[in-house]
C-alpha positions in Angstrom: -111.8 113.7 -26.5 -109.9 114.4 -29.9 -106.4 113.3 -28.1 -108.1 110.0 -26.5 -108.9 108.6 -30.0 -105.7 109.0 -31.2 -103.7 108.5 -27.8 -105.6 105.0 -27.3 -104.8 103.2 -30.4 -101.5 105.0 -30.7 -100.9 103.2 -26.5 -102.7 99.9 -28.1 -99.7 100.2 -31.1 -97.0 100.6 -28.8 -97.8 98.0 -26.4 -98.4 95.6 -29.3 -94.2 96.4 -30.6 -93.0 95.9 -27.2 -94.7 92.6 -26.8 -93.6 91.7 -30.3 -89.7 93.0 -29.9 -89.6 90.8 -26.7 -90.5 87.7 -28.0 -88.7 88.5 -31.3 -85.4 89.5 -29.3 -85.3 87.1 -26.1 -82.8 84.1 -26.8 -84.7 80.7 -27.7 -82.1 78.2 -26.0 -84.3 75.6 -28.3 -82.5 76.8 -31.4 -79.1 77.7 -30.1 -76.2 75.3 -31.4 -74.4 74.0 -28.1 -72.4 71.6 -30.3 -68.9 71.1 -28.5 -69.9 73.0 -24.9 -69.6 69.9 -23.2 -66.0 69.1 -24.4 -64.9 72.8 -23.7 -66.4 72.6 -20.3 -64.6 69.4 -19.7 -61.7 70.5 -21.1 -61.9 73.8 -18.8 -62.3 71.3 -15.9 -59.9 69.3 -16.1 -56.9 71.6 -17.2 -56.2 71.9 -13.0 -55.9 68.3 -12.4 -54.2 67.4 -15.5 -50.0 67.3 -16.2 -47.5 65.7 -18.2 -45.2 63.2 -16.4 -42.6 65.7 -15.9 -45.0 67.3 -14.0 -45.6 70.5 -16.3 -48.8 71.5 -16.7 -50.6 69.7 -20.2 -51.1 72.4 -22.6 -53.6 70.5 -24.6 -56.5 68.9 -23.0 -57.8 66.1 -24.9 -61.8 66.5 -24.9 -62.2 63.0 -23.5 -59.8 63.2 -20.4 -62.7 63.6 -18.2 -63.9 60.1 -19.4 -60.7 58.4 -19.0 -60.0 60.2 -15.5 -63.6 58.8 -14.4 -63.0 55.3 -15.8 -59.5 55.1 -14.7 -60.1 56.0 -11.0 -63.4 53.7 -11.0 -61.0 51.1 -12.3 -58.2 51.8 -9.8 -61.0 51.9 -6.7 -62.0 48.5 -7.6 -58.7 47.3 -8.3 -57.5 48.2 -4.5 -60.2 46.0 -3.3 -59.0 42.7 -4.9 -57.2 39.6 -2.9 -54.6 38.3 -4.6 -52.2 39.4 -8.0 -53.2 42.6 -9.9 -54.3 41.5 -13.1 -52.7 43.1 -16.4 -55.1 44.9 -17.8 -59.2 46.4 -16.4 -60.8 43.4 -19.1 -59.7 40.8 -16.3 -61.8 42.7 -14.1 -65.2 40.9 -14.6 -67.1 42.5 -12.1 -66.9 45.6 -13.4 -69.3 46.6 -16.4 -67.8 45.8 -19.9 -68.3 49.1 -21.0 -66.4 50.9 -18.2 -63.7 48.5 -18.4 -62.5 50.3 -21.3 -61.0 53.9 -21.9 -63.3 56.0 -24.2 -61.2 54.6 -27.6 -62.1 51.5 -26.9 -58.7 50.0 -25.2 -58.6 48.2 -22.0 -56.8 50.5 -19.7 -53.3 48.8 -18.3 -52.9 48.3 -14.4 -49.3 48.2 -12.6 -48.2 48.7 -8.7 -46.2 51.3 -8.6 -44.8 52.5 -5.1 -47.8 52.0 -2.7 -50.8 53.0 -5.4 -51.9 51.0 -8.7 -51.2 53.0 -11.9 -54.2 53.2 -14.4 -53.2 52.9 -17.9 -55.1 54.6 -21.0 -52.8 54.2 -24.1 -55.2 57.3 -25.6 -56.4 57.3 -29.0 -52.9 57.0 -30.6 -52.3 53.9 -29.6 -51.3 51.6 -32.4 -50.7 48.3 -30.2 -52.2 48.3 -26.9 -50.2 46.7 -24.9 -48.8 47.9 -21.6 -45.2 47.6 -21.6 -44.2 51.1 -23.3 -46.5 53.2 -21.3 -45.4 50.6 -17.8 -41.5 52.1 -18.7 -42.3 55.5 -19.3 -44.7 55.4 -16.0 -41.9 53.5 -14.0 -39.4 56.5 -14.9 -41.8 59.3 -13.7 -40.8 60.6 -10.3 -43.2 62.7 -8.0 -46.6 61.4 -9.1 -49.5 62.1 -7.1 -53.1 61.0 -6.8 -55.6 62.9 -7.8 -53.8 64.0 -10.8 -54.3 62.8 -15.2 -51.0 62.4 -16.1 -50.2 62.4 -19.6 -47.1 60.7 -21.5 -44.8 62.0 -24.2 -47.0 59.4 -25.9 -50.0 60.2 -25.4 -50.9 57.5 -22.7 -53.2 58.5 -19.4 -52.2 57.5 -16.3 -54.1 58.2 -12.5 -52.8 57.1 -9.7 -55.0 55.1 -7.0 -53.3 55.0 -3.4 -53.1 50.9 -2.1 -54.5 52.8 1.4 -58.0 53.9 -0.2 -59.3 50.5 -0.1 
């Protein structure tokens, strides 16, 4: 009897600390800072599918190349599908939501034909004047581009390539 009075409360203690220490120690997700996950993730992603015109692989991923390789094929998509001249630039494209007509820095993205698919032009955050006829000569130069692929410029435009076929 002389061990249960002691052996009960010292149990009763014990339990109590474990349930204590797990609360205490299990990770609350509510207070954990996930500031900047989402660009490393999409950074992570997109490092595959991303090169440079030369066709080297991009060293630096910009954190908002997922967004322009969204817009920029949504753009080129909807561009295949039009009768008649491809207009300069996505902010001729009316049918298409303001908001998506534009690259993540606010530009309108460029659009060219370019052997058999329509180039899709971000001039990136660098871009000082955004017109089209820099990034059109660098793109024009480029040999072996592929859908399916974010190419990047020595100047820091964007460029995906939509196949005329896809439509």
């Amino acid at each position: 009897m002389r061990i249960v009075k002691w052996l009960l409360p010292l149990l009763v203690g014990l339990v109590l600390i474990a349930i204590c220490a797990d609360f205490l120690l299990k990770p609350n997700f509510s207070r954990a800072d996930f500031t900047g996950l989402g660009e490393h993730l999409a950074s992570a992603l997109m490092k595959p599918i991303t090169k440079n015109l030369d066709g080297s692989p991009a060293n630096v991923i910009d954190p908002k190349s997922a967004e322009v390789y969204s817009r920029a094929g949504e753009i080129g998509m909807y561009a295949v599908r039009l009768v008649g001249p491809l207009p300069t630039t996505s902010q001729e494209l009316l049918a298409v939501e303001p908001e998506k007509r534009a690259d993540p820095w606010g530009h309108p993205f460029c659009l060219m034909d370019l052997r058999g698919h329509i180039a899709v032009i971000s001039e990136g955050s660098k871009a000082d004047d955004p017109g089209c006829a820099e990034s059109q000569k660098e793109i024009r130069a480029a040999r072996g581009l592929r859908t399916g692929i974010l190419y990047r410029s020595p100047r820091g435009a964007w460029v995906v390539l939509v196949s005329r076929t896809n439509s």
